[in-house]
LOTORNU-495857 format. One line per field, with one value per residue (C-alpha): y, x, z. Coordinates in nm, 3 decimals. Layout:
// residues N
y = Y|...
x = X|...
z = Z|...
// end
This chain:
// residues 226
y = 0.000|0.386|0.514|0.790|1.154|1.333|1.394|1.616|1.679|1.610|1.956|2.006|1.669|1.912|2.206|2.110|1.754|1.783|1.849|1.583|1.334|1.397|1.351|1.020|0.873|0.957|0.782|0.687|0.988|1.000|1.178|1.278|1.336|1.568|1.502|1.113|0.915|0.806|0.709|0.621|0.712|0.513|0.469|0.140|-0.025|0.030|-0.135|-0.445|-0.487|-0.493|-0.695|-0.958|-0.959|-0.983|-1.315|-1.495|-1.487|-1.762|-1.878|-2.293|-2.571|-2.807|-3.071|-3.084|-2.882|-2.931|-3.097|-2.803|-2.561|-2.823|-2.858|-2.476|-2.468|-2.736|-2.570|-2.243|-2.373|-2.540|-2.203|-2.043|-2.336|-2.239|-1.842|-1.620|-1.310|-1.046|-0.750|-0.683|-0.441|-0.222|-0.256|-0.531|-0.700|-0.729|-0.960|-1.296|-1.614|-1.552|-1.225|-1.038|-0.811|-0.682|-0.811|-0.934|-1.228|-1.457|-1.740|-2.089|-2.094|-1.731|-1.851|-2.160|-1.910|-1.794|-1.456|-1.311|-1.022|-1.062|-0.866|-0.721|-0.634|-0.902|-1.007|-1.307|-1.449|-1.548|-1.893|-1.916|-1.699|-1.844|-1.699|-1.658|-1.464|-1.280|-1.206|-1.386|-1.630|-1.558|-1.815|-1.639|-1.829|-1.633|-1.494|-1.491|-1.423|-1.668|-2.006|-2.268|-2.614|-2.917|-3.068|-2.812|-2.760|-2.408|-2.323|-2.078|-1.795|-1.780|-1.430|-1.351|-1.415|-1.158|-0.983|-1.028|-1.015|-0.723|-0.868|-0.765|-0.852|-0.872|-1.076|-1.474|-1.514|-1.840|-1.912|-2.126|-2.354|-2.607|-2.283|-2.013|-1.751|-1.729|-1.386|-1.177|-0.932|-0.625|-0.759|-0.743|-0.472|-0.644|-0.638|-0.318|-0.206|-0.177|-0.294|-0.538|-0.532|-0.789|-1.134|-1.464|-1.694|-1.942|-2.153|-2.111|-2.103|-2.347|-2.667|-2.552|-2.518|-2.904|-3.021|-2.842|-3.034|-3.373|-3.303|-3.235|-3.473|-3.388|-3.014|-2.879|-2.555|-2.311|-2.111|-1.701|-1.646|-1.412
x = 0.000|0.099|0.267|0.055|0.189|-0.132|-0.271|-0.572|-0.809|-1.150|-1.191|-1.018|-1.232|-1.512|-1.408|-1.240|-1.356|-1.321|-0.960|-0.926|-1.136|-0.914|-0.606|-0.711|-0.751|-0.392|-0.284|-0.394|-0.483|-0.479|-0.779|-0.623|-0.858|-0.659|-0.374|-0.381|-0.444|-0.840|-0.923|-0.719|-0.937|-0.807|-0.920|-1.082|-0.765|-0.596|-0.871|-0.925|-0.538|-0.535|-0.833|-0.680|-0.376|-0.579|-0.716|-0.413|-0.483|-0.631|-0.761|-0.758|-0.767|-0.549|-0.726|-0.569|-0.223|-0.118|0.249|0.365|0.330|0.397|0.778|0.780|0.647|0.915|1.168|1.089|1.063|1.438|1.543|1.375|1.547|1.885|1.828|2.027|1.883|1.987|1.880|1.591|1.506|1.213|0.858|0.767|1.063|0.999|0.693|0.869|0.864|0.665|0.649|0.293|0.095|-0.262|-0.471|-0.835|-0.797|-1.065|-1.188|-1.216|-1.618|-1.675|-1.485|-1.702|-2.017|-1.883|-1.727|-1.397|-1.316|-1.172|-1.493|-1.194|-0.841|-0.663|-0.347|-0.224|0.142|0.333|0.356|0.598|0.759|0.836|0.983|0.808|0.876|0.556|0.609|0.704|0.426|0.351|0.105|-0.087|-0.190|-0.453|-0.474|-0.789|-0.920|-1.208|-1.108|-1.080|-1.289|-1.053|-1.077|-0.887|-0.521|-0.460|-0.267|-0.247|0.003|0.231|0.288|0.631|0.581|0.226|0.466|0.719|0.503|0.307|-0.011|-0.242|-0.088|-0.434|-0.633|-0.591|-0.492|-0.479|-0.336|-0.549|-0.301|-0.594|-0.623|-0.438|-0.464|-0.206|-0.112|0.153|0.404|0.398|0.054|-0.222|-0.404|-0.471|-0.091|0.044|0.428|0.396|0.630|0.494|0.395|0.658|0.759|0.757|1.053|1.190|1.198|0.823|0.690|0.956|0.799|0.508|0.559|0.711|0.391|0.206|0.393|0.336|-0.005|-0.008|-0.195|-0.488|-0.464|-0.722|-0.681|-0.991|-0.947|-0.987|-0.962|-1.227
z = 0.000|-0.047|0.228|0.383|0.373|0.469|0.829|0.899|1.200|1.237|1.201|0.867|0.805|0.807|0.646|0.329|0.243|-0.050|-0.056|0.161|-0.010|-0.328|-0.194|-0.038|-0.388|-0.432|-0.120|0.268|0.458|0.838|1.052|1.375|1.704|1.980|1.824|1.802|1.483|1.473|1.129|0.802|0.484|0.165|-0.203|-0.256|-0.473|-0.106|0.061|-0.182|-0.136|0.255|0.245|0.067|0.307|0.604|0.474|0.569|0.932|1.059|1.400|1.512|1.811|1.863|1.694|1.322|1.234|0.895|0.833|0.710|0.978|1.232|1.106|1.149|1.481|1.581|1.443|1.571|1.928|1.880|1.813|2.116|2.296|2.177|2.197|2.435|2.608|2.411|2.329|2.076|1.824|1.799|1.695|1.484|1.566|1.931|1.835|1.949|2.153|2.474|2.413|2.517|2.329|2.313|1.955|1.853|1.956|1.735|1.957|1.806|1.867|1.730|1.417|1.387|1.366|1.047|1.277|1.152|1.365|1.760|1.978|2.178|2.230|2.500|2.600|2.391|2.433|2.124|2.066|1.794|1.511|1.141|0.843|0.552|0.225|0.226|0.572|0.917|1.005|1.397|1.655|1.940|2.237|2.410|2.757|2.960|3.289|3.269|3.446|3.180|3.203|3.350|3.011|2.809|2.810|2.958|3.234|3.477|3.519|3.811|3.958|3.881|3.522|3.509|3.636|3.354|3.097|3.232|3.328|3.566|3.887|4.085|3.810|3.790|3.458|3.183|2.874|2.624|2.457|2.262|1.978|1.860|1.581|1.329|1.141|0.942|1.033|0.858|0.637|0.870|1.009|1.367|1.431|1.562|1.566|1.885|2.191|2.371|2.723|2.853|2.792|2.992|3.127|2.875|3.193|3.257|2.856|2.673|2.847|2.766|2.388|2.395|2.580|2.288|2.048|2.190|2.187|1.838|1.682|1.853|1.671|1.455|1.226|1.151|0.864|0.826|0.491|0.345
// end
């Protein structure tokens, strides 16, 4: 897409649309509300294009995982494995193992009712990164404060890593690991460049991971293409 040179306020919004309007054909056009960016207008060739991008994001349980991105996930969780602790770059890079970051998460059940959009922002923790050409392929375990059912596999998260990860200390917390959402860096509009709000122990969340993958057959992948 265009990269967007044009900001405006809501009030310039309303007194020279048309101005505004025209220039938006040209390229994306930010509305800005107190000073902070509200609304992005676009011309519908920009739209159509980020449309079709956002189709690659899907959301699954672990029932079925295809072979393909089951390799990846291995690999990527030997890598975390064999990582050391240094320091990361900024925004989109910081999106990594165990990392935690605020997205739409789209719950398993919603997707089943033909839904494609998260109702709200939570906390999910990535699961894994993986390379792609088109743009790194990244797995997001959800976070929720609703105590799971015995039957699922979730697990609950120990103080010192809410703390860590920048969770609400007061709130018990779980992570869901029977579904995930998959998306792309630097594709999708769900994903923001933004840091995230802290990351968990590899000695807490590796173990974790491997108890994912030897549970892996029982994996099942819902799609979320449009």
């Amino acid at each position: 897409m265009p990269r967007s040179s044009g900001s405006y306020s809501t009030s310039d919004l309303s007194r020279k649309s048309g101005d505004i309007i025209a220039e938006a054909l040209r390229h994306p056009v930010t509305i800005t509300q107190r000073n902070k960016p509200r609304l992005v207008l676009l011309n519908i060739e920009d739209y159509r294009r980020l449309m079709k991008q956002s189709g690659r994001r899907s959301a699954g349980t672990i029932e079925t995982m295809s072979d393909e991105l089951f390799v990846e996930f291995e690999n990527a969780v030997a890598a975390y494995a064999s990582e050391d602790e240094a320091g990361r770059l900024m925004n989109y890079e910081l999106i990594q193992t165990a990392s935690v970051i605020r997205y739409p998460y789209l719950w398993a059940r919603e997707a089943g009712r033909g839904e494609t959009e998260g109702r709200k922002e939570r906390p999910v923790v990535v699961g894994v990164r993986m390379p792609r050409r088109d743009g790194d392929l990244v797995l997001f375990f959800p976070v929720t404060t609703k105590q799971p059912e015995a039957s699922r596999f979730a697990v609950e998260v120990p103080a010192i890593e809410k703390g860590r990860a920048g969770l609400d200390a007061d709130r018990r917390l779980w992570i869901i690991f029977d579904e995930f959402n998959t998306d792309i860096v630097g594709n999708s509009f769900y994903l923001e460049p933004e840091p995230p709000t802290g990351r968990f122990s590899k000695a807490f969340f590796l173990p974790l991971l491997r108890e994912f993958i030897s549970r892996r057959k029982s994996a099942t992948e819902v799609s979320r293409f449009r």
